[in-house]
VOGU-3710 file (C-alpha; in Angstrom, 3 decimals, decimal comma):
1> xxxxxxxxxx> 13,639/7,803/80,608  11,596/10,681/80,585  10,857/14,415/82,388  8,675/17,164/81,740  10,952/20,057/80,553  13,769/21,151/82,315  13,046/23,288/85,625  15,931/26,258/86,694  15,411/27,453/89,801  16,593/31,116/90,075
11> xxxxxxxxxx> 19,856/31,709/92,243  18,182/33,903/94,422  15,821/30,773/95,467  17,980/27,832/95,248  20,441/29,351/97,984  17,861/30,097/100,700  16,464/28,286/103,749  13,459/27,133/104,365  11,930/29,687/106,744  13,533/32,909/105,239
21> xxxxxxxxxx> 11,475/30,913/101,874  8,770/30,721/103,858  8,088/34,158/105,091  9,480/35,430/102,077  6,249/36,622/100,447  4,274/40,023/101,658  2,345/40,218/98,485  -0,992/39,433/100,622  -2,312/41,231/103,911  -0,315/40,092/107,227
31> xxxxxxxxxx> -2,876/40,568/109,281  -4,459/37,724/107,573  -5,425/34,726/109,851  -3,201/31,369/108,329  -4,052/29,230/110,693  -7,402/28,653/111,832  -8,942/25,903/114,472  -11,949/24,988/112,784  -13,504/23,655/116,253  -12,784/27,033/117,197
41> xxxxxxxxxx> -12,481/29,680/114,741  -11,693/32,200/117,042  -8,551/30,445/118,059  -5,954/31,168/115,140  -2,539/32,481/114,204  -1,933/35,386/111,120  1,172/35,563/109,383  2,675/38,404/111,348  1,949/36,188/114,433  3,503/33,165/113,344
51> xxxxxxxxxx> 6,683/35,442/112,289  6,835/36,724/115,926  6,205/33,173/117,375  8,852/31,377/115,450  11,366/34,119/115,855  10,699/33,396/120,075  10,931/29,741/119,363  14,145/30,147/117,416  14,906/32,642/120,567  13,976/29,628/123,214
61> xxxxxxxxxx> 15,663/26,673/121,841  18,757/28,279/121,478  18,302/29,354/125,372  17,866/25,557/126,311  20,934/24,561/124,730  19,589/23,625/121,114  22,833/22,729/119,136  22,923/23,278/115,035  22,133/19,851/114,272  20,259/18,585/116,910
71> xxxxxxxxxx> 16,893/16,659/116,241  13,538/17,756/117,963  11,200/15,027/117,811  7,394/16,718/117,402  4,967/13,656/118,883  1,399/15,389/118,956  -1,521/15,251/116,897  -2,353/18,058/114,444  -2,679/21,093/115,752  -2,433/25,503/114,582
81> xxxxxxxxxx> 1,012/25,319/116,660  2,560/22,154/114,963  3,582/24,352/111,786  5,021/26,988/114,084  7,024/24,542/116,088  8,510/23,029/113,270  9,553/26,326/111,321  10,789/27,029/114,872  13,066/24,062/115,177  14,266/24,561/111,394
91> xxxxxxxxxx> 14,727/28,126/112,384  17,172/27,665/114,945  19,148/25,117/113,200  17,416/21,764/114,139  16,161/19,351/112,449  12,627/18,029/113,244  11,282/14,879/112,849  7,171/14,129/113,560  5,819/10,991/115,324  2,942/8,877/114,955
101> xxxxxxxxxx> 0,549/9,584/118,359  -0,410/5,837/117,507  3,437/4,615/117,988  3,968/2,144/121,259  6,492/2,693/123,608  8,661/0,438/121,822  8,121/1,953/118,254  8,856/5,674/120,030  11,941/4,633/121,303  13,069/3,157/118,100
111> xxxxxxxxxx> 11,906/6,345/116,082  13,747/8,463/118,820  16,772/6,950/118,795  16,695/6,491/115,106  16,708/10,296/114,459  18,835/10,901/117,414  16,272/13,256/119,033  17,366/15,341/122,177  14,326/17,129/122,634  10,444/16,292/122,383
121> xxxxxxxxxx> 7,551/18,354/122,532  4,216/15,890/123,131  1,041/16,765/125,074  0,337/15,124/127,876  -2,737/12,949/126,500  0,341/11,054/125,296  2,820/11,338/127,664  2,150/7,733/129,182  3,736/6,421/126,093  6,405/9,071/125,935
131> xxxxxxxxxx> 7,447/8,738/129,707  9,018/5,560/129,212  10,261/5,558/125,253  12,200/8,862/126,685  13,807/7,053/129,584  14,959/3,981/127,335  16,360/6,532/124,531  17,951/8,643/127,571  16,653/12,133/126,827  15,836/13,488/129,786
141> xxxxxxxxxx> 12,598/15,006/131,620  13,743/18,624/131,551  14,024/18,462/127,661  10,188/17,278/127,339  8,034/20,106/126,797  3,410/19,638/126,543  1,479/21,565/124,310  -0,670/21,846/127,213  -0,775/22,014/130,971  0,368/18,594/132,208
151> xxxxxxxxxx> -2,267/15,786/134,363  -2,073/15,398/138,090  -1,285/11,717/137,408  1,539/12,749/134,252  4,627/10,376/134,912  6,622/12,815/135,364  6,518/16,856/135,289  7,345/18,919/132,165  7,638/22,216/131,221  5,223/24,106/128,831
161> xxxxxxxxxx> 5,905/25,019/125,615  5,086/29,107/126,305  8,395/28,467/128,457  10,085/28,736/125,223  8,528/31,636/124,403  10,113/33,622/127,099  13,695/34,477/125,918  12,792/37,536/123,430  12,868/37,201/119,728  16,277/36,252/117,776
171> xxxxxxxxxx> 16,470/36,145/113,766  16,946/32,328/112,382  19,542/30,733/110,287  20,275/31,774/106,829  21,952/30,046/104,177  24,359/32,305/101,905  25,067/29,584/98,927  23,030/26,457/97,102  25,500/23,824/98,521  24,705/24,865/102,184
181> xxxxxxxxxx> 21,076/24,526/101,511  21,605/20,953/99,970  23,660/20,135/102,934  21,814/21,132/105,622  18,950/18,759/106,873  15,651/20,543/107,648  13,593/17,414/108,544  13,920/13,492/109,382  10,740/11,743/108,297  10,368/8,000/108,884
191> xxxxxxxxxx> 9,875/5,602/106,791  10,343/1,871/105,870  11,890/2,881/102,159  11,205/-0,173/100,076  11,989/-2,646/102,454  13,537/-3,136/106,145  12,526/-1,286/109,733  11,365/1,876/109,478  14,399/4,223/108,719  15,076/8,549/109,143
201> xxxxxxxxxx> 15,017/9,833/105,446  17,392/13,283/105,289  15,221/16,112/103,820  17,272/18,763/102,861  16,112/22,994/103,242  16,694/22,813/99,254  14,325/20,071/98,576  11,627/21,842/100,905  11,873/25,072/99,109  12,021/23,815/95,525
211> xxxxxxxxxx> 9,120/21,407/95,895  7,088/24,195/96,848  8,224/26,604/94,147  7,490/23,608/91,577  3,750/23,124/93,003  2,966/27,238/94,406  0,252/28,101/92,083  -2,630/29,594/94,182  -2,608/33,134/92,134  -3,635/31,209/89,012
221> xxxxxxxxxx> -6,449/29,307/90,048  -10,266/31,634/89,425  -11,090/30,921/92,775  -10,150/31,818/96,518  -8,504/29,254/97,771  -8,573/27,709/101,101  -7,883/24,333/102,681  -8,531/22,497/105,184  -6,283/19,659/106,418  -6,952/16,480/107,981
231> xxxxxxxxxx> -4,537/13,991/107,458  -1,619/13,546/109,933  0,893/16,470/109,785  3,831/14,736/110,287  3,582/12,836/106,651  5,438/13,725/103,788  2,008/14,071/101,882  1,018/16,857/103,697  4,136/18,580/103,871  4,232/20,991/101,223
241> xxxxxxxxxx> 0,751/22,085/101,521  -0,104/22,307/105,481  3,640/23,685/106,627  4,952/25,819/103,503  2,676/26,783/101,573  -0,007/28,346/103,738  2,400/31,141/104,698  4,420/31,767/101,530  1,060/32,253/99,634  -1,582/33,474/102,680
251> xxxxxxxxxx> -3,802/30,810/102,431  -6,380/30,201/105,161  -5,791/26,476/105,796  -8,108/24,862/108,845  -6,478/22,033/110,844  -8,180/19,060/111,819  -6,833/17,316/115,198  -7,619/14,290/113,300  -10,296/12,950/110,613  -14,119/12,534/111,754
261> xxxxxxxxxx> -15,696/11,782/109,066  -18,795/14,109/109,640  -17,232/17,034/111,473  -14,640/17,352/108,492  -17,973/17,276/106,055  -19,176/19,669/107,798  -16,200/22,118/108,561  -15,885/21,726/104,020  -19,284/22,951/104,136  -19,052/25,468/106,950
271> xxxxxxxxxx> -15,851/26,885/105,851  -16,992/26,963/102,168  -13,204/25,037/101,574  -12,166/24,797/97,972  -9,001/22,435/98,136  -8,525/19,378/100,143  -6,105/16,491/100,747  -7,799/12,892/101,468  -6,528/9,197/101,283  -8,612/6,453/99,161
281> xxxxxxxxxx> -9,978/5,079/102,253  -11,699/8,886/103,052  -12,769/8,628/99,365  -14,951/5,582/99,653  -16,250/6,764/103,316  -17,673/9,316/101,693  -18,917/7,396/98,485  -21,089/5,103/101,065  -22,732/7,985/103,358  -26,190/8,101/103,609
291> xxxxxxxxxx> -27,535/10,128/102,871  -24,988/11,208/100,320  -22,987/13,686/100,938  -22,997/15,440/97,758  -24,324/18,945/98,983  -21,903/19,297/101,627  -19,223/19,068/98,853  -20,163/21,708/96,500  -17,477/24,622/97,886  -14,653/21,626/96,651
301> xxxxxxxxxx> -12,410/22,836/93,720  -9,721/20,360/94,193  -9,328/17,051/95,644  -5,936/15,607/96,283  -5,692/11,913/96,513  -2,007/10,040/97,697  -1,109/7,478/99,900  -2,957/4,431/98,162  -3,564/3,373/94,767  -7,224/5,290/93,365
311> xxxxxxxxxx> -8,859/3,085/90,897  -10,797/4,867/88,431  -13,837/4,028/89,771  -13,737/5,402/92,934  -12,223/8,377/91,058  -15,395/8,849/89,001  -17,340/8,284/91,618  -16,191/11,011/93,521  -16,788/13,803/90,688  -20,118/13,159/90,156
321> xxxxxxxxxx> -20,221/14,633/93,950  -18,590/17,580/93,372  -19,328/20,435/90,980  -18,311/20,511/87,113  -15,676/22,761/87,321  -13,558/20,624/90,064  -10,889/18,474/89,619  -9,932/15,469/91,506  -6,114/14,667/91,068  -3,718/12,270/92,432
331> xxxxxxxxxx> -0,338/12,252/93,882  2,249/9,725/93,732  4,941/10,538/95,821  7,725/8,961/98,562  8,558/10,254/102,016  12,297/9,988/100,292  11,448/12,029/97,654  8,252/14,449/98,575  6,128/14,966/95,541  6,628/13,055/92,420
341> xxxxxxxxxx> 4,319/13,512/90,078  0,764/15,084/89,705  -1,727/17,224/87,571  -1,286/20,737/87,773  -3,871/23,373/87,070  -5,992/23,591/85,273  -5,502/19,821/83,694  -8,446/17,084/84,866  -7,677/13,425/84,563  -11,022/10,473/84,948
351> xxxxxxxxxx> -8,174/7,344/83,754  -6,716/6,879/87,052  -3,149/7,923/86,364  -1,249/9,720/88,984  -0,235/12,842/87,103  2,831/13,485/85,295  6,219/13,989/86,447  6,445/17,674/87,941  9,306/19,692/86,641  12,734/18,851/87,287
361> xxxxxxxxxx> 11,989/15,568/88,342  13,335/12,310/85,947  11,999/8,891/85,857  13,001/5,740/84,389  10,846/1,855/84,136  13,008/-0,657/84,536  11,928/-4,222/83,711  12,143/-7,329/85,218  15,212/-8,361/82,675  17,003/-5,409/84,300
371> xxxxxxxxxx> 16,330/-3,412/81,191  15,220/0,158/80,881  11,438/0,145/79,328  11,233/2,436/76,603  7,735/1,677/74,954  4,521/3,183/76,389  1,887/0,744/78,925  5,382/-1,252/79,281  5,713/-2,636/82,898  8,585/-1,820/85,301
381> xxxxxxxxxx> 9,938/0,209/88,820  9,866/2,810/88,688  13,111/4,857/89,377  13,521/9,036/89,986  15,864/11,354/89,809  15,326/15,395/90,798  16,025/18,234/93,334  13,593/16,744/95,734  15,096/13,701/96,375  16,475/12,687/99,990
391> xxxxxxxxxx> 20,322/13,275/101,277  20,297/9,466/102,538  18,922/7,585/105,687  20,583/8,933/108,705  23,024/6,856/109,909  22,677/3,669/107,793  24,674/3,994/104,872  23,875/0,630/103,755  19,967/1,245/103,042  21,092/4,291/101,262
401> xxxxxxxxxx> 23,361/2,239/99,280  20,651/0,059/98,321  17,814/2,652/97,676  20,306/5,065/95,571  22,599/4,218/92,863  26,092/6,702/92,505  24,189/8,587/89,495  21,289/9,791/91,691  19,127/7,910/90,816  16,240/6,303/93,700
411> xxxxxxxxxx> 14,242/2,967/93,841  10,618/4,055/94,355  9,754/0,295/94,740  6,700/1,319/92,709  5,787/-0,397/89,413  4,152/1,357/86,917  4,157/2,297/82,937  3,385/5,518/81,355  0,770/6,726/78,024  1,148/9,974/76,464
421> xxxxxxxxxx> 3,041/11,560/79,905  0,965/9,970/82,272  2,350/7,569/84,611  0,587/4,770/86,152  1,378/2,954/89,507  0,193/-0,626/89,197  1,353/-2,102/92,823  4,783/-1,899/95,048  7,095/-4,483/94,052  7,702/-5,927/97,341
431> xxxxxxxxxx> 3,760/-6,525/97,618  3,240/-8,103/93,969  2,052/-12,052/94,451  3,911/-14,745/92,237  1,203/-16,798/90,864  2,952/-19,851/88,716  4,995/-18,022/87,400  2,519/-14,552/86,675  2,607/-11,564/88,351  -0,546/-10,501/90,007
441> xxxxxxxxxx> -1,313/-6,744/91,256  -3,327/-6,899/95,239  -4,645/-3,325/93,623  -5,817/-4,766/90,718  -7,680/-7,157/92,560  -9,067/-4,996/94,803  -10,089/-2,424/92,105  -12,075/-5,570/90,708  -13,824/-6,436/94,354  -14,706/-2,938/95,039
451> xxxxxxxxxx> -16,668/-2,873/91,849  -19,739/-5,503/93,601  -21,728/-2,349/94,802  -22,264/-4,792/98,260  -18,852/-4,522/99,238  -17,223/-1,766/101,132  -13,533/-2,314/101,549  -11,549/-4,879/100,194  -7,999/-5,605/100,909  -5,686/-8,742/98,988
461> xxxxxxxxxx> -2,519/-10,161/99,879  -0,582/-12,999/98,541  -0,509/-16,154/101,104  1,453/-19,427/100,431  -0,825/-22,661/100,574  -0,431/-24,974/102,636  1,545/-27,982/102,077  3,314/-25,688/99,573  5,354/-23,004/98,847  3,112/-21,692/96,050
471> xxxxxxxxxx> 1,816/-18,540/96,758  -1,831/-17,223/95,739  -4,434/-14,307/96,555  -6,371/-13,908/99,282  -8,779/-11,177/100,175  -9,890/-9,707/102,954  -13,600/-8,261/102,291  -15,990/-6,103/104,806  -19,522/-6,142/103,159  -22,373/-4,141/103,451
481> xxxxxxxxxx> -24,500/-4,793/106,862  -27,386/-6,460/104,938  -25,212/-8,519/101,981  -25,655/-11,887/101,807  -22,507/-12,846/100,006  -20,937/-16,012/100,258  -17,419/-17,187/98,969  -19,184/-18,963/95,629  -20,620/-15,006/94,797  -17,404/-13,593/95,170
491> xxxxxxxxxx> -15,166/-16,275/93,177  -18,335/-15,555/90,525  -17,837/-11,909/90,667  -14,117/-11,980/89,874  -14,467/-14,740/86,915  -16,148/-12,320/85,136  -13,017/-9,796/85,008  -10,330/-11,669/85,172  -8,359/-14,711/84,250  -8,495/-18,073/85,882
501> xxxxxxxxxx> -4,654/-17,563/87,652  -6,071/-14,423/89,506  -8,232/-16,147/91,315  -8,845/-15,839/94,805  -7,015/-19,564/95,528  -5,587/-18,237/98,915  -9,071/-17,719/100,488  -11,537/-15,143/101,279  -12,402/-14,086/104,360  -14,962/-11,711/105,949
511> xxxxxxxxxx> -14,324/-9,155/108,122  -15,466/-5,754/109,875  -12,623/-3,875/109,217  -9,460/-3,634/107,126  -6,421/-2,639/108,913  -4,938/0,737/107,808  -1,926/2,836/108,313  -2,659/6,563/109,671  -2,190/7,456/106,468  -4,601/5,428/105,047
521> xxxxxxxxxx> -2,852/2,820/103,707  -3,608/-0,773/103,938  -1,911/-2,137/106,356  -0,962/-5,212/104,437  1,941/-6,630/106,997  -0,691/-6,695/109,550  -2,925/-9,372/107,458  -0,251/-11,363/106,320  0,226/-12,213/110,249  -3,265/-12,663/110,346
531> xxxxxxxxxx> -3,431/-14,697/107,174  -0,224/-16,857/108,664  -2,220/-17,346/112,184  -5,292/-18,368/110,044  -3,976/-20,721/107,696  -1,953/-22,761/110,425  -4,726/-22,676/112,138  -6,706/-24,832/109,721  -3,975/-26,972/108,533  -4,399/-28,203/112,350
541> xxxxxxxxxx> -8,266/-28,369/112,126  -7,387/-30,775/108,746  -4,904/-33,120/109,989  -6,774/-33,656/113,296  -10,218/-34,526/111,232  -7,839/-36,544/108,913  -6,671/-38,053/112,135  -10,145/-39,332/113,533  -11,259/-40,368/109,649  -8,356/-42,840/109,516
551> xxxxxxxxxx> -8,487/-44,452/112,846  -12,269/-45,093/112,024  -11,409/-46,748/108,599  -9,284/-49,595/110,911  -12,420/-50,335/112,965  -12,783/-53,956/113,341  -15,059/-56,174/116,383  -11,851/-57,504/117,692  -9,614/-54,522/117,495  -9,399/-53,516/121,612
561> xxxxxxxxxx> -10,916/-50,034/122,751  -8,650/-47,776/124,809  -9,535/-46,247/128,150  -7,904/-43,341/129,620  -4,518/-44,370/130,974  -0,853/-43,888/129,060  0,951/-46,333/127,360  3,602/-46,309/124,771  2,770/-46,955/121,198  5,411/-47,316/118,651
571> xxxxxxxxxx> 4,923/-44,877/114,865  5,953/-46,373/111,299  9,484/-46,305/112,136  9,269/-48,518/115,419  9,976/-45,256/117,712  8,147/-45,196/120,914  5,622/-42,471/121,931  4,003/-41,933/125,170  -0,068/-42,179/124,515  -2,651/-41,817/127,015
581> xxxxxxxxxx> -4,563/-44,543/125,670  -4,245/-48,888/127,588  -5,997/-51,382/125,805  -9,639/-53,561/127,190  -10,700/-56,296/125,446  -13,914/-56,282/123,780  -14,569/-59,484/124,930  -14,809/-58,556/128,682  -17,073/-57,660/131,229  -15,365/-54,517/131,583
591> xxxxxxxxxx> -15,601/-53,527/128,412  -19,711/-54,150/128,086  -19,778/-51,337/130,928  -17,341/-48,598/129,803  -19,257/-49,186/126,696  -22,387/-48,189/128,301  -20,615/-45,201/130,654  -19,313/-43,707/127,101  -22,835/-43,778/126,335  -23,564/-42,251/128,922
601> xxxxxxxxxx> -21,607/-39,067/129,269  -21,739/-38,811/124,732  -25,324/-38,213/125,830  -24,710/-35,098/128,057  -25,848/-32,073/126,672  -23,240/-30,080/129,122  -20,414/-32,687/129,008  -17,316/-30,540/129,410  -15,810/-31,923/126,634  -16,124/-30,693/123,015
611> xxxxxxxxxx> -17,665/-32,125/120,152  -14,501/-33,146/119,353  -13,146/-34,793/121,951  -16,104/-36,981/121,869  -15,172/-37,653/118,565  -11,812/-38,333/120,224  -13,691/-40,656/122,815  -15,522/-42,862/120,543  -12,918/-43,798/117,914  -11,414/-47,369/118,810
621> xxxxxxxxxx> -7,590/-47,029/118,139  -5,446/-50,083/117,786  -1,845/-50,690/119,844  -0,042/-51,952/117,200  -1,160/-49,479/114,665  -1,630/-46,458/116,573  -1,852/-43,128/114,957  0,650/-41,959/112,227  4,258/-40,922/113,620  3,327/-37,293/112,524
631> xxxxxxxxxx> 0,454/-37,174/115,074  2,205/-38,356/117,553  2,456/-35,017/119,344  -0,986/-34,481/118,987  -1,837/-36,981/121,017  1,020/-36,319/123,423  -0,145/-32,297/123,644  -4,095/-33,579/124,375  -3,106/-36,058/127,080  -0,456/-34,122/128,668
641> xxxxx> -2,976/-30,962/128,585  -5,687/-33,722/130,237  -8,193/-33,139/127,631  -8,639/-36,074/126,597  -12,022/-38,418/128,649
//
């Protein structure tokens, strides 16, 4: 077990809410614009203007019928307003909860009626998908409200948000003691945990403020910063820094609608921005521009990397970009537990680690014997304990059960070790591939892939072999447009780094894209289904060929040819099956001629059957043998189908 130093939050602090927190610094001009559109500069919001917009907000949901309690579902991209609107809802005593724009119909209704939402505020570019999640979760049209004006063709009509803004001003809800603050939920953010459906994790008001009084250190750092945001504001990752921090410390932070790859290069170099958050997948975007992209970098100070394992590679890669004095740092973290660990100022890191444990915050390895790990570059999951941890999953006391213990303590499904401080994440448990007996890490092998400089993006999952239930690696790999690699390179390539029972035995398939969360992650559930869909596919492919080689091994000149008609023909075990073959003798006249008509059409160039069909066509087939029982419905499927000549 192990912590960095003990962390006592002053009374003053630990008993306040999370918008009095907020707004509770005037050290820096108020005038200052916070918020800034970077496709539009001239469209922003200053600190005194977001105080006098959240206080109308507070004002208009409580006008509407907002109840203490109730849960205001936020499903829009990002946005200068999306900040306001949530201090807004906190404000007034609701809890919010974000949305993925990318969610179906059927995932909104499930994250709506997860979090027990009774209002939503969209825009109407997704209304389509919100019309009928809404109906199905039974909150109603009049407590839907756009961003913007709503589409002649919108589903239904809804109400602007600036309706909200019509009641006056009205002071928000203050917390008088430290237990209120842990009681009271401030935000439900989804997420899966470390297994199951995605679930609503409980953030508390106290675990808002304190993580940002554990990471607010803006007045240290020897440069102005300023930041500008890209990555969906409804994740845990960018949290701290895109809804709380901007205001408590008056930083100018510029807010994507969503990542373009060379609008946000230019907006770092337009903007002169000094801190950033990205995603691996951003990381090696960049890495592969052409040309590179180096000089549009050089305002960067600080890069913040989370979501997906950084290998060190990529990691170095990415400083020699940016200027000496800059620091590119990672964050390990959980949507049930905010920020976990990462390097503070003014500490640099080039071994890949994902920081240390920020203050407060406990963690313990524990092995695969059930034993806590004690010794450094030991392996085991990674457990935490801290202020910033989650209240529980709303509503499902059984997940919370099983993701904390009665001592506090929360299953990161991570697994990791720590050197000197530094903790390491090797892979998630749940996605770690049993290999006789061996543990293999997807990340490692990826790491390993990535290294070939004629592959892009790499992605590995464990699939079971067929005919088995042995599992092994298999990677998904998109290479450069003019590689030439082949399977044997690859299988080469990753001989040379690792051992023999990491090999790539589940397959290796190219592709032009990897599937990916909107966070970035890989989007490793998706390509197991793929993987599943793939592999069945070619265990039919097999035992079909397999099929055709062994009725070709009984040919004989006296074994009868089949013609199209149905039959029965009886398997190993003497059952019958229905076969759309009859027996001709070879002998006969009639056989000399369909002879020569087989001929005739196997010499079609645009015969409407395939290749193997033919195949099909010209093996003889005997009555009494007849194919193996376990092709039987094979055969049955292609004759009752009528594709067989």
């Amino acid at each position: 077990m192990s912590s960095l130093g003990s962390f006592d939050l002053h009374d003053d602090f630990s008993r306040m809410d999370l918008v009095s927190w907020t707004f509770g610094n005037d050290n820096y001009d108020q005038n200052r614009e916070i918020y800034i559109d970077p496709d539009n500069p001239g469209r922003s919001i200053t600190a005194s203007g977001a105080r006098s917009l959240v206080r109308k907000l507070v004002a208009g949901f409580k006008a509407v019928g907002l109840q203490r309690g109730d849960c205001v579902c936020l499903h829009a991209f990002n946005d200068i307003m999306y900040t306001i609107l949530f201090l807004g809802i906190v404000g007034a005593g609701g809890r919010f909860t974000g949305s993925n724009p990318a969610y179906t119909p059927t995932e909104l209704s499930h994250h709506i009626q997860n979090t027990r939402a009774r209002f939503i505020i969209t825009e109407s570019e997704l209304l389509p998908k919100i019309a009928p999640a809404a109906e199905v979760s039974g909150v109603s049209a009049s407590n839907i409200y756009l961003f913007d004006a709503p589409k002649q063709d919108a589903p239904f009509q809804c109400s602007p948000v600036q309706e909200l803004l019509r009641h006056g001003e009205a002071d928000w809800v203050t917390f008088t003691n430290e237990d209120e603050a842990k009681d009271t939920t401030a935000a439900l953010l989804s997420t899966s945990g470390t297994t199951g459906l995605p679930k609503a994790a409980m953030i508390s008001h106290y675990s808002c403020v304190v993580e940002n009084l554990i990471l607010e250190d803006s007045s240290t750092k020897p440069y102005h910063v300023s930041r500008l945001i890209s990555l969906p504001e409804f994740h845990a990752f960018a949290f701290p820094i895109a809804h709380i921090a901007p205001l408590r410390e008056g930083i100018p932070t510029y807010i994507m609608r969503r990542f373009e790859l060379q609008r946000y290069l230019g907006f770092i170099d337009r903007y002169q921005i000094t801190e950033t958050p990205m995603v691996p997948a951003i990381m090696s975007t960049i890495l592969k521009t052409s040309p590179p992209a180096s000089g549009m970098l050089q305002s960067l100070r600080l890069v913040w990397s989370a979501g997906a394992p950084l290998d060190q590679r990529t990691q170095d890669q990415m400083y020699r970009l940016l200027v000496p004095s800059a620091r590119v740092v990672q964050v390990w973290g959980m949507t049930e537990a905010g920020w976990i660990t990462t390097f503070t100022w003014p500490e640099k890191d080039h071994t890949g680690s994902v920081g240390r444990l920020l203050p407060g915050v406990e963690a313990k390895l524990v092995g695969e014997d059930g034993n806590i790990v004690e010794k450094d570059s030991e392996k085991g999951e990674i457990s935490i304990r801290g202020p910033l941890v989650m209240q529980g999953y709303l509503g499902n006391e059984e997940a919370t059960y099983n993701a904390l213990d009665p001592d506090g303590w929360l299953k990161t499904g991570d697994v990791g070790y720590k050197e000197q401080g530094k903790f390491f994440i090797v892979d998630r448990k749940k996605e770690m591939i049993k290999v006789r007996g061996w543990q293999v890490s997807p990340a490692e092998l990826e790491s390993v892939l990535l290294i070939h400089t004629e592959i892009l993006e790499a992605a590995v999952i464990g699939s079971v072999l067929p005919n088995s239930n042995a599992e092994a690696p298999r990677a998904y790999i998109v290479k450069s447009p003019e590689s030439n690699l082949g399977e044997g390179d690859i299988k080469t390539h990753m001989a040379e780094y690792l051992a023999k029972y990491k090999n790539l035995d589940g397959g290796i398939v190219f592709t032009n894209k990897i599937p990916r969360t909107s966070t970035g992650k890989i989007d490793r559930k998706q390509l197991r289904e793929r993987a599943k869909r793939e592999v069945k596919h070619a265990q039919a492919k097999t035992l079909i060929l397999a099929v055709f080689s062994s009725l070709r091994r009984t040919r004989k000149p006296t074994i009868p040819l089949l013609k199209p008609a149905t039959t029965s023909q009886f398997g190993a075990d003497g059952s019958s099956h229905s076969l759309p073959f009859t027996p001709i003798s070879t002998n006969s006249e009639d056989s000399k001629s369909h002879d020569l008509k087989r001929d005739t059409i196997d010499s079609s160039k645009n015969h409407r059957y395939s290749k193997t069909l033919r195949l099909l066509w010209r093996a003889p087939r005997s009555p009494q043998l007849g194919p193996p029982q376990q092709h039987a419905s094979i055969w049955e499927r292609l004759g009752r189908i009528g594709r067989v000549p």
